[in-house]
KOLMAR-416816 format. One record per residue (C-alpha): residue number from 1; residue in one letter; x, z, y. Coordinates in steps of 0.05 Angstrom, whole numbers, plus 5000, padded with zeros to 4 digits. Example, Ala and Ser with C-alpha at 12.3 -4.5 7.8 and 13.67 -1.06 7.14 Angstrom:
<node torro="1" rolum="A" c1="5246" c3="5156" c2="4910"/>
<node torro="2" rolum="S" c1="5273" c3="5143" c2="4979"/>
This chain:
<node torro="1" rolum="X" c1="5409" c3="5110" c2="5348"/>
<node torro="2" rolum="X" c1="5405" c3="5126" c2="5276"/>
<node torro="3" rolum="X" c1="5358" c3="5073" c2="5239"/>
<node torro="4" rolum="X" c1="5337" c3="5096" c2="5166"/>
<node torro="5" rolum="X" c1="5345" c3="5041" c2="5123"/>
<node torro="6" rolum="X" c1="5279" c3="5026" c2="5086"/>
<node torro="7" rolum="X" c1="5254" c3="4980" c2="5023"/>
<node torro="8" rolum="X" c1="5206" c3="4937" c2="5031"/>
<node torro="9" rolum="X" c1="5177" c3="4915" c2="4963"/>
<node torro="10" rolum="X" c1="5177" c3="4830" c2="4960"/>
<node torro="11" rolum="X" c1="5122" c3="4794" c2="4933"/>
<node torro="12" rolum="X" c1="5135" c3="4736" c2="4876"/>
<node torro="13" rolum="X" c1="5108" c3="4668" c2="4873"/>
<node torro="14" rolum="X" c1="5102" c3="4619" c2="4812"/>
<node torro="15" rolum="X" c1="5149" c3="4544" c2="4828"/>
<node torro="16" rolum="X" c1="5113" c3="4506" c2="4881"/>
<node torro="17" rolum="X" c1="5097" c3="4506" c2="4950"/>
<node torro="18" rolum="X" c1="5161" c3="4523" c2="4982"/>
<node torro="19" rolum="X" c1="5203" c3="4515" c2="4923"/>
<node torro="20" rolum="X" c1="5207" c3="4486" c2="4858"/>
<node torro="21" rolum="X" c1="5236" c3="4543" c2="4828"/>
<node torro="22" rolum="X" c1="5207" c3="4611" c2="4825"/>
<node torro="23" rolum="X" c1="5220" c3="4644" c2="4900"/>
<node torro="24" rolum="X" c1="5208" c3="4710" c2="4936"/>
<node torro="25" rolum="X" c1="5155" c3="4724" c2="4993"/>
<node torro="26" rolum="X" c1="5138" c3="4766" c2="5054"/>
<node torro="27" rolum="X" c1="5110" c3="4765" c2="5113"/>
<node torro="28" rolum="X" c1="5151" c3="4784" c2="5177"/>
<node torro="29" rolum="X" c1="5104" c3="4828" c2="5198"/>
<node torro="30" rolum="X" c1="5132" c3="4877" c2="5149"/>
<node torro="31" rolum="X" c1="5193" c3="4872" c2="5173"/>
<node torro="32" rolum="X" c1="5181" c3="4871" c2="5244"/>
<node torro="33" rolum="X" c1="5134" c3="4932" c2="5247"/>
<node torro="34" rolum="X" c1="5186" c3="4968" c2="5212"/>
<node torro="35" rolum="X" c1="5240" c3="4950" c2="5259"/>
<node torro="36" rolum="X" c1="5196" c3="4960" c2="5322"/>
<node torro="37" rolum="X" c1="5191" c3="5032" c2="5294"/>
<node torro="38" rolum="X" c1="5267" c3="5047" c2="5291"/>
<node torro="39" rolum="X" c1="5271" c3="5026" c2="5224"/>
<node torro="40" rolum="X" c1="5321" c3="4987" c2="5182"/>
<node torro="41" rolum="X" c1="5283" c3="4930" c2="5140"/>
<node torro="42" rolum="X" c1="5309" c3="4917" c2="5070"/>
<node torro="43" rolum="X" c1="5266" c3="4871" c2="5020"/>
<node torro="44" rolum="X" c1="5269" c3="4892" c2="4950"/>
<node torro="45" rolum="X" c1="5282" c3="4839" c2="4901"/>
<node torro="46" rolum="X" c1="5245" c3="4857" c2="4826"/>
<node torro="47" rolum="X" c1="5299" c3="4883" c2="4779"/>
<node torro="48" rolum="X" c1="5275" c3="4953" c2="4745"/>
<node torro="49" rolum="X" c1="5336" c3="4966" c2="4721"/>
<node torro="50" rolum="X" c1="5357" c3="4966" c2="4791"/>
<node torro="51" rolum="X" c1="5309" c3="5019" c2="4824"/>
<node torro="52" rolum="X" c1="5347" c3="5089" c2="4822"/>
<node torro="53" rolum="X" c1="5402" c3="5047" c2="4844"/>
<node torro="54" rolum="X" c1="5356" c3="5018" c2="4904"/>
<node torro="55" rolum="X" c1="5333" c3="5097" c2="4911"/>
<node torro="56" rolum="X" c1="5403" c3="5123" c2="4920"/>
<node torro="57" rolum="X" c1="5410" c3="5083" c2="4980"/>
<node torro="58" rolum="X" c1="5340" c3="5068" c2="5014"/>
<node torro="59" rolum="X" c1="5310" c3="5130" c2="5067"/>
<node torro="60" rolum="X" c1="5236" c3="5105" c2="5056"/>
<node torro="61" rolum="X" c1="5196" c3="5059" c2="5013"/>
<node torro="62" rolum="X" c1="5137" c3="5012" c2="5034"/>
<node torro="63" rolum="X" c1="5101" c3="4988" c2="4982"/>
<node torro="64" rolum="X" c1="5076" c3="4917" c2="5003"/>
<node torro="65" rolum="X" c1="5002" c3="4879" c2="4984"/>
<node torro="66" rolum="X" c1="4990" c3="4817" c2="4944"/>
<node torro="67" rolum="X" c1="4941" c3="4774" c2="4917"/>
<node torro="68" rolum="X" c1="4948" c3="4795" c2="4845"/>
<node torro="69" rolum="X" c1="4919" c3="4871" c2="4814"/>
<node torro="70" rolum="X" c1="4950" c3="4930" c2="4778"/>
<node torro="71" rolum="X" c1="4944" c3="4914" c2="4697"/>
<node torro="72" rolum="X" c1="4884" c3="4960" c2="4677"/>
<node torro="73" rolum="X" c1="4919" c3="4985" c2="4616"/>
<node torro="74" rolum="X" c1="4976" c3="5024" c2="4670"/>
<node torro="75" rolum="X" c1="4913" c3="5065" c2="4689"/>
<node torro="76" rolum="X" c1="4881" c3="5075" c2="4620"/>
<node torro="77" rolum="X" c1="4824" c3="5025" c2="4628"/>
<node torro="78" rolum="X" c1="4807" c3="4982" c2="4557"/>
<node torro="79" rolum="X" c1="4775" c3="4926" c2="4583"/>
<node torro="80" rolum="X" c1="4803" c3="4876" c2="4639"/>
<node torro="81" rolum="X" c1="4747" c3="4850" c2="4695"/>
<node torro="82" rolum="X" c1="4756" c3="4758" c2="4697"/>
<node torro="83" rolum="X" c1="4776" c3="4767" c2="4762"/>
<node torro="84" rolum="X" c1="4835" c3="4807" c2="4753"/>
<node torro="85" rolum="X" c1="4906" c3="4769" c2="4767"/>
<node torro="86" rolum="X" c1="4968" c3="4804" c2="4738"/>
<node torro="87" rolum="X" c1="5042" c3="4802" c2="4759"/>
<node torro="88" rolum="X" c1="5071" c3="4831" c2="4709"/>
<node torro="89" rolum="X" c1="5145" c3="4843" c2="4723"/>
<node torro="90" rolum="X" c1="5138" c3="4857" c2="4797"/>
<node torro="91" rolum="X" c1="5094" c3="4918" c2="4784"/>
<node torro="92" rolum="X" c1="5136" c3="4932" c2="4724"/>
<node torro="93" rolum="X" c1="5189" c3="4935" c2="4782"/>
<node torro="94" rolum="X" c1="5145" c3="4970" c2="4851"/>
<node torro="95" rolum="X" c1="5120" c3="5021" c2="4788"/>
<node torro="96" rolum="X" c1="5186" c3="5039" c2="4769"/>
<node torro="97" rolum="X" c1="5208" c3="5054" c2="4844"/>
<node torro="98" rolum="X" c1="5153" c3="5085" c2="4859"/>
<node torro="99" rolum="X" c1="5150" c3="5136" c2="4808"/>
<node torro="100" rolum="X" c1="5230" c3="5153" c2="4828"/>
<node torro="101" rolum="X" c1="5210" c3="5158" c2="4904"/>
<node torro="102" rolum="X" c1="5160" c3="5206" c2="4880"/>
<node torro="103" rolum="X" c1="5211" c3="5246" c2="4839"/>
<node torro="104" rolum="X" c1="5259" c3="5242" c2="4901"/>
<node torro="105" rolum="X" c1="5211" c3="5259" c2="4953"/>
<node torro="106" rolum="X" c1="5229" c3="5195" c2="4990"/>
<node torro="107" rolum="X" c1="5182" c3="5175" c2="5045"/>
<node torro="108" rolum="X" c1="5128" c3="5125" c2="5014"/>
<node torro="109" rolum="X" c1="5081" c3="5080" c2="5046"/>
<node torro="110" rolum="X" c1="5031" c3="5040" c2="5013"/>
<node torro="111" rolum="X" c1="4995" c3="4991" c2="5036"/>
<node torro="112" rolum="X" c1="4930" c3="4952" c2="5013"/>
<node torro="113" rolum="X" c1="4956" c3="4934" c2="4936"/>
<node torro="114" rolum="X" c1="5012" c3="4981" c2="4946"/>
<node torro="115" rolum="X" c1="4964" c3="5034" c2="4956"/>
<node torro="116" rolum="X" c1="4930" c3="5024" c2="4888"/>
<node torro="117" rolum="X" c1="5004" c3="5020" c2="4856"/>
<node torro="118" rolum="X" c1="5022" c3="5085" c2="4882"/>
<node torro="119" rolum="X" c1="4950" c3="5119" c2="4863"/>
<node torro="120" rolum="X" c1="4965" c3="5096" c2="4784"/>
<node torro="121" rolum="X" c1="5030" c3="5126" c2="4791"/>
<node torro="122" rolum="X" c1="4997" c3="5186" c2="4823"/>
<node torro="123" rolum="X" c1="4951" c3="5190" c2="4762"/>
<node torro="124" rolum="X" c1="4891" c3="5156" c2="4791"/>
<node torro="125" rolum="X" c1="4840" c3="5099" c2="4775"/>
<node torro="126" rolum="X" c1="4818" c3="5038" c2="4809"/>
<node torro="127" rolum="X" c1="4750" c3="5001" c2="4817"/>
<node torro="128" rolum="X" c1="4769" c3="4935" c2="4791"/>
<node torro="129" rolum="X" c1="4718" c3="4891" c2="4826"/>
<node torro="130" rolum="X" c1="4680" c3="4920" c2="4888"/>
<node torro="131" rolum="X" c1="4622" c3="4886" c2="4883"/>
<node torro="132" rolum="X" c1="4611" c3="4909" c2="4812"/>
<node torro="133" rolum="X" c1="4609" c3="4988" c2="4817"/>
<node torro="134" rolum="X" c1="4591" c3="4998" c2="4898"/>
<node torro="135" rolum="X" c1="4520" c3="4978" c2="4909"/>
<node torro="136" rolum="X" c1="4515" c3="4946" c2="4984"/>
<node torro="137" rolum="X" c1="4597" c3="4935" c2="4985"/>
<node torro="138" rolum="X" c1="4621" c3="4922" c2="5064"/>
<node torro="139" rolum="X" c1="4659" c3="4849" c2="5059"/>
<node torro="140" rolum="X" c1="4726" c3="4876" c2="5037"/>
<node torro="141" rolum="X" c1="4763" c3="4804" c2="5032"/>
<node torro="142" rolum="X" c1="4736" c3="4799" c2="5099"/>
<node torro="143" rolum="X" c1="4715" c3="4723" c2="5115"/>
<node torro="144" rolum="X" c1="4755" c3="4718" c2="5190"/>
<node torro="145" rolum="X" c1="4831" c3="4720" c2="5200"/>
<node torro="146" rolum="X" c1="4871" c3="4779" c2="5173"/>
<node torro="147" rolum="X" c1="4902" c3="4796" c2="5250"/>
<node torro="148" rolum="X" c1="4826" c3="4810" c2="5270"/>
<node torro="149" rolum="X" c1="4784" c3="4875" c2="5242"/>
<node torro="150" rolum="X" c1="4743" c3="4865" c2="5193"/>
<node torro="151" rolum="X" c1="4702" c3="4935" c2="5187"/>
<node torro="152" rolum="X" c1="4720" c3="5011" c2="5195"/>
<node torro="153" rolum="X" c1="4745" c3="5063" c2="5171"/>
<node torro="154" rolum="X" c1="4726" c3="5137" c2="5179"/>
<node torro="155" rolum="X" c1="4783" c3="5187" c2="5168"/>
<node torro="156" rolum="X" c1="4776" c3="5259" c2="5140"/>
<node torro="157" rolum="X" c1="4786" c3="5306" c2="5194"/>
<node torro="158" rolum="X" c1="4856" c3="5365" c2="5174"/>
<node torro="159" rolum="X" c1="4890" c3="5311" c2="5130"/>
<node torro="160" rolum="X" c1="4952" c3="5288" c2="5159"/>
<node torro="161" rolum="X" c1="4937" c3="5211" c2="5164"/>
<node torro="162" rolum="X" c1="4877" c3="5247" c2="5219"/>
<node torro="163" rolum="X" c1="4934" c3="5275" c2="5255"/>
<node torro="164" rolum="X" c1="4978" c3="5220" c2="5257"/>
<node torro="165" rolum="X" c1="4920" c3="5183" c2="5294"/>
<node torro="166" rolum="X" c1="4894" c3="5227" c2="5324"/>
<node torro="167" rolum="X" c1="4820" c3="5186" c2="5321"/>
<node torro="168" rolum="X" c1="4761" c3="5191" c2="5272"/>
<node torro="169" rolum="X" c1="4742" c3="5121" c2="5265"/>
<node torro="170" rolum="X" c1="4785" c3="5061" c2="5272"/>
<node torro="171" rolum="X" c1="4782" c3="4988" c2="5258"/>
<node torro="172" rolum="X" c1="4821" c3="4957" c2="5205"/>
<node torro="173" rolum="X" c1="4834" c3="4883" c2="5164"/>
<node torro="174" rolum="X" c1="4801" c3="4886" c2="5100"/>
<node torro="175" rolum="X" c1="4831" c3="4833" c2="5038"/>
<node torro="176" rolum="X" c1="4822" c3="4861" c2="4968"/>
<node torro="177" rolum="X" c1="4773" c3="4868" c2="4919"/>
<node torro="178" rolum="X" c1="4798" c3="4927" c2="4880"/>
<node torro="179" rolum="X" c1="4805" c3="5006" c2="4903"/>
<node torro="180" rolum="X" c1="4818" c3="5067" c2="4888"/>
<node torro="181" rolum="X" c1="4770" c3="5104" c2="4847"/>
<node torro="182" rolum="X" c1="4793" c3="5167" c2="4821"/>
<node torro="183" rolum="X" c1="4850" c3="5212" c2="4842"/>
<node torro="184" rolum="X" c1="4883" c3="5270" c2="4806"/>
<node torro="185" rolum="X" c1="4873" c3="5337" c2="4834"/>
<node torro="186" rolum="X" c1="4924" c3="5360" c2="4897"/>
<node torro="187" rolum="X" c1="4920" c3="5278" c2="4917"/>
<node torro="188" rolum="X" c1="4868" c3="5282" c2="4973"/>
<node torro="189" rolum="X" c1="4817" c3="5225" c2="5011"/>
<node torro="190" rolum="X" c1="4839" c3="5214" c2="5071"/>
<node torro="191" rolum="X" c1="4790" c3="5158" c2="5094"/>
<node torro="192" rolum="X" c1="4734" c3="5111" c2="5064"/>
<node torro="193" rolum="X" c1="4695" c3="5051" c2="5096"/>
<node torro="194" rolum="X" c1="4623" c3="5055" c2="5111"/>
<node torro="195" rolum="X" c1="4602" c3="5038" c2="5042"/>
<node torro="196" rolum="X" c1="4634" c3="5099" c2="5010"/>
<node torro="197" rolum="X" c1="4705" c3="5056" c2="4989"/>
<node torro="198" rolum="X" c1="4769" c3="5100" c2="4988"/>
<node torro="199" rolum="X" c1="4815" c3="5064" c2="5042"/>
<node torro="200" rolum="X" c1="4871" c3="5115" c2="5053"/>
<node torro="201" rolum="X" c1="4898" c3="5168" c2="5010"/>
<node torro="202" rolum="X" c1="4957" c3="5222" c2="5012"/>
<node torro="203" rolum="X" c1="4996" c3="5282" c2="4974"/>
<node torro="204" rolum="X" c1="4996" c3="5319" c2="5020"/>
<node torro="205" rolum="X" c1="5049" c3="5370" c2="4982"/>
<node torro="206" rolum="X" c1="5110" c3="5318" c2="4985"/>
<node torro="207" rolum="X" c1="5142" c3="5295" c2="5059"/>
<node torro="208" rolum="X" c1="5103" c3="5235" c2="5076"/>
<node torro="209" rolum="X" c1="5063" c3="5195" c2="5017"/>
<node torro="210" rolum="X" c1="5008" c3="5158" c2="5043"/>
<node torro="211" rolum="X" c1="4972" c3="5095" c2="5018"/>
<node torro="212" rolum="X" c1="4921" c3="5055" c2="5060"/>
<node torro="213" rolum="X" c1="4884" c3="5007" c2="5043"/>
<node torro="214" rolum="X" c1="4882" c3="4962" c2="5099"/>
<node torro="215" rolum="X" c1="4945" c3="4921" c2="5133"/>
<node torro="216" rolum="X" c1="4971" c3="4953" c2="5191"/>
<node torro="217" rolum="X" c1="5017" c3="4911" c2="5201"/>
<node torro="218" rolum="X" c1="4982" c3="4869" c2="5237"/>
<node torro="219" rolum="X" c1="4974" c3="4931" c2="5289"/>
<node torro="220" rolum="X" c1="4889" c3="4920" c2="5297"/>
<node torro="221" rolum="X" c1="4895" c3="4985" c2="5332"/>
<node torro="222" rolum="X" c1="4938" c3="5035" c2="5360"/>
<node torro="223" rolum="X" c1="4928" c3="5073" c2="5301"/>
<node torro="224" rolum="X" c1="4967" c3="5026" c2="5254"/>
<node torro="225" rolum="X" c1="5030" c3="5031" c2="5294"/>
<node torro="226" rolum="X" c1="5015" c3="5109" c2="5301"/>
<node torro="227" rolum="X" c1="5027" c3="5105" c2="5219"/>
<node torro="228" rolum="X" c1="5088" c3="5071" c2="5225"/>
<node torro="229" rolum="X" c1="5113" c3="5114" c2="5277"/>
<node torro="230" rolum="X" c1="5112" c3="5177" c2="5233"/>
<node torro="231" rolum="X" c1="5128" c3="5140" c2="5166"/>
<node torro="232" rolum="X" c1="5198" c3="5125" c2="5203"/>
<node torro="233" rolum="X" c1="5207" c3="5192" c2="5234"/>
<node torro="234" rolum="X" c1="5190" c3="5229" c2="5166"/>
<node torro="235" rolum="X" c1="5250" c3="5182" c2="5137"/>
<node torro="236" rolum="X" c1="5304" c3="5200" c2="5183"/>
């Protein structure tokens, strides 16, 4: 079996906690849903400099979430909301990959805060606080445990993220406060919550670029391992 060997961006944490220095995270849920696909898990430490080097030898890109937000000013926005939590050289890095993947039509998957990375490189917006611009939000940092669902998500019937799952409405995890909000033309909607909140999005003139907003890799449904299914097959 071939297994296409694919980045997984890392998250970064501050000294403390596990170490006293600063230190790398992710969860192994990343990993393991890539390798229970047919994958080949690689993290991606944060050196820019490094990422057409990375891109020479990765087959797909995942784009991983976080608790921190895309800097405002990346997506042309003049103000910055309090709530807003910036890390600065790790989306210096995950931007600078993700714009070559784009230019290489590499295989990308984003997911949750990876999504809203790869719609600023797309030329989109985001919301910067939910609860600030969508009257009668849904819970989006859902109050129960990430590996349960939290609300759903209604999917746009002919978009490819439809096909892959075949289903209309599924359940998914919800922990952000930010999303998407607007999206160049040719990027397309490819599923929003109850309350109107973009949750998934894709282009759909490159190979496989998709960006959702929820974690499926915690598999809630069928339909999350459906995605990573076809994100590994489009990388081979």
């Amino acid at each position: 079996m071939t297994y296409p060997l694919i980045g997984i961006t890392l998250d970064s944490e501050e000294p403390g906690g596990y170490s006293k220095f600063p230190w790398y995270a992710l969860r192994q849920n990343y990993c393991d849903c890539v390798a229970a696909a047919g994958g080949l898990p690689l993290p991606l430490p944060h050196h820019p400099d490094l990422a057409a080097a990375y891109l020479e030898r990765i087959d797909g890109l995942i784009v991983t979430g976080g608790a921190f937000d895309v800097d405002p000013a990346l997506f042309g926005a003049t103000s910055r909301h309090a709530t807003v939590t910036l890390k600065q050289r790790r989306t210096e890095f995950e931007l600078a990959i993700v714009q070559g993947a784009l230019a290489r039509d590499l295989p990308i998957l984003g997911i949750c805060g990876g999504q809203q990375l790869l719609a600023v490189a797309l030329g989109g917006t985001l919301i910067q606080h939910i609860p600030d611009e969508i009257e009668d939000a849904l819970a989006h940092e859902q109050p129960n445990p990430r590996n349960e669902p939290g609300h759903e998500v209604v999917l746009s019937p002919g978009t490819f993220l439809h096909r892959i799952v075949g289903r209309e409405r599924i359940p998914v995890n919800s922990a952000h406060h930010q999303a998407v909000k607007d999206l160049p033309a040719g990027v397309v909607v490819n599923g929003r919550s109850d309350d109107g909140v973009i949750e998934g999005i894709e282009d759909p003139a490159r190979r496989f670029c998709i960006g959702v907003q929820w974690h499926p890799e915690f598999h809630i449904s069928p339909a999350d391992a459906a995605l990573f299914t076809a994100f590994i097959e489009a990388c081979r």
